[in-house]
C-alpha positions in Angstrom: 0.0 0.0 0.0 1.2 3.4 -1.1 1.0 6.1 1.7 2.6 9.4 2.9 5.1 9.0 5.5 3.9 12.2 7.7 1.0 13.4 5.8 0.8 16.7 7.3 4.7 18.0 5.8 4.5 19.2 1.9 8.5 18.6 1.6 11.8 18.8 2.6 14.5 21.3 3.3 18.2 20.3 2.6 20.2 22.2 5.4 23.9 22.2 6.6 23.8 20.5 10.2 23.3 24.0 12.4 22.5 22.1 14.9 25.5 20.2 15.4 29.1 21.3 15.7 30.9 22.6 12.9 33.4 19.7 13.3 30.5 17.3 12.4 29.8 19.1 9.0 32.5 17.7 7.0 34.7 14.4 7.0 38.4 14.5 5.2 39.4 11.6 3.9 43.1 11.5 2.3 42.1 13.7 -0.3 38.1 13.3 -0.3 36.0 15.5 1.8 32.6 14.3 2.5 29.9 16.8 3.3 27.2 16.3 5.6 23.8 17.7 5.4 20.2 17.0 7.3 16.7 16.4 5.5 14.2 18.8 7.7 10.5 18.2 6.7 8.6 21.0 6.8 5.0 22.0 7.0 3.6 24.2 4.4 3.3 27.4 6.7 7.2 27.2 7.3 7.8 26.5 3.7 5.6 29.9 3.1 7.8 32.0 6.0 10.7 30.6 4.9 9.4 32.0 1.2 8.7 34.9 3.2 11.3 35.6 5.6 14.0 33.5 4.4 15.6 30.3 5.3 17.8 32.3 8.4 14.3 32.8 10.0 12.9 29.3 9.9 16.1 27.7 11.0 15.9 30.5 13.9 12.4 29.1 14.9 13.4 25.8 15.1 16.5 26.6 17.1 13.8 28.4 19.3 11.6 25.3 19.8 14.8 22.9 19.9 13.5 21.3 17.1 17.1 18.9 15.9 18.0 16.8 12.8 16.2 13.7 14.6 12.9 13.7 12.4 9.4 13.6 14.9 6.3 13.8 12.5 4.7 15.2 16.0 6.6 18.1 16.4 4.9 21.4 16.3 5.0 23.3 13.6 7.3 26.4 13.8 5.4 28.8 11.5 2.2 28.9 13.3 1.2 31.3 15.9 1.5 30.3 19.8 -1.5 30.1 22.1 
């Protein structure tokens, strides 16, 4: 059976690991460097402020609600409005 994953994110955003020591962002190997990056799904109201108000922003939001590379298709969604 084809289903959605999380049915409630739209896509992904392909980000440097901010969240992680800038030691942990690239490997060398001899003469090879590997680059690391994080898949961050995102609901379609922080796909619209990051539209908005830039990537800098989101990834702000997320470091406000300690939201890390570790994917929870429960976590709240950064780009809505608290109660």
């Amino acid at each position: 059976m084809d289903r959605p994953w999380a049915p409630d994110f739209c896509c992904m955003l392909v980000s440097k690991p901010v969240m992680f020591d800038k030691g942990f962002r690239r490997l060398k190997l001899g003469n090879k460097t590997i680059a690391f990056y994080v898949l961050l799904p995102l609901y379609l109201e922080e796909v619209e402020l990051k539209l908005s108000k830039g990537t800098d922003e989101l990834l702000d939001r997320f470091d406000e609600y300690e939201i890390d590379a570790v994917i929870d298709i429960e976590r709240p969604n950064v780009a809505k409005k608290r109660r």
